[in-house]
ZAMARGU-4260 file (C-alpha; in steps of 0.2 Angstrom, whole numbers, plus 5000, padded with zeros to 4 digits):
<rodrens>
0) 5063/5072/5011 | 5054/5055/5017 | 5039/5055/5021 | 5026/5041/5025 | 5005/5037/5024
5) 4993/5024/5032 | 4983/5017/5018 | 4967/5006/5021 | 4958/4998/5003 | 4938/4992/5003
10) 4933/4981/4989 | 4939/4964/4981 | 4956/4964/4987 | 4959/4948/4999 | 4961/4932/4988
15) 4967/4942/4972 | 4987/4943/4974 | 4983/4962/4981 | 4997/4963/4996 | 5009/4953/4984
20) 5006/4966/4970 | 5006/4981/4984 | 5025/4974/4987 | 5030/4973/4969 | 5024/4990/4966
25) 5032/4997/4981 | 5048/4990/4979 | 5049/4994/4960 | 5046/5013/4967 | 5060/5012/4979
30) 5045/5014/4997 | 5049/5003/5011 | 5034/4999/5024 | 5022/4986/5024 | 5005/4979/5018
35) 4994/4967/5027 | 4977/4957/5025 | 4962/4964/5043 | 4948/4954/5047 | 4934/4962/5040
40) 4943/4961/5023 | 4953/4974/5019 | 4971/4978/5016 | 4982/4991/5025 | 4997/4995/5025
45) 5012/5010/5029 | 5023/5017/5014 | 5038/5028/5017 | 5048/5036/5004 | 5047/5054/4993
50) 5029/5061/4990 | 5032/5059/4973 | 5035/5040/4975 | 5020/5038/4988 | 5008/5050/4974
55) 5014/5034/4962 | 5008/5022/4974 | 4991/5031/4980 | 4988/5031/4961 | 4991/5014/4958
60) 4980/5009/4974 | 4966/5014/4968 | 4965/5001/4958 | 4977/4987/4962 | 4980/4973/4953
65) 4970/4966/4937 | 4956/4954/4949 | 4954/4968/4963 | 4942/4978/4963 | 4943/4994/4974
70) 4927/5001/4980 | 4936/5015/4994 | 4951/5019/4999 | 4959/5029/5014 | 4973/5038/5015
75) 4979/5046/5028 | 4998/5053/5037 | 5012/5042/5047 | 5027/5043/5056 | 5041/5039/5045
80) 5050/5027/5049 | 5066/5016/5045 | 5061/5001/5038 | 5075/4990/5028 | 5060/4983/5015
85) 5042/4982/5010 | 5036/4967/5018 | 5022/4958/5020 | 5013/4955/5037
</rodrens>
């Protein structure tokens, strides 16, 4: 069963290769979706795949890559949808 979550990360994580490192992960765990840079400095983004998958992903977000540092982040429910990739926006 697919599935899909909105997730939104606070901290050190524009300037530090997090949206590039969010793809990787994603990809390397089989999620389609998307991962994108707001304003105010933080990252958010969709995932869809197994909750198995997206439990891999939420674990990994909580800390991102090796210079981020994650002060909060937000997860919450979405509409699945089909997406061909995990891309950046």
């Amino acid at each position: 069963m697919r599935t899909a979550i909105h997730f939104q990360v606070t901290g050190r994580v524009q300037g530090v290769y997090f949206r590039a490192s969010t793809q990787a992960k994603a990809r390397d765990l089989g999620l389609t979706g998307w991962v994108c840079n707001l304003p105010d400095g933080q990252v958010e983004g969709v995932a869809c795949g197994s909750p198995k998958q997206l439990d891999q992903l939420v674990a990994w977000l909580h800390q991102g890559p090796p210079q981020a540092q994650v002060t909060h982040l937000e997860i919450a429910p979405a509409e699945a949808e089909d997406w061909a990739d995990f891309e950046i926006r």
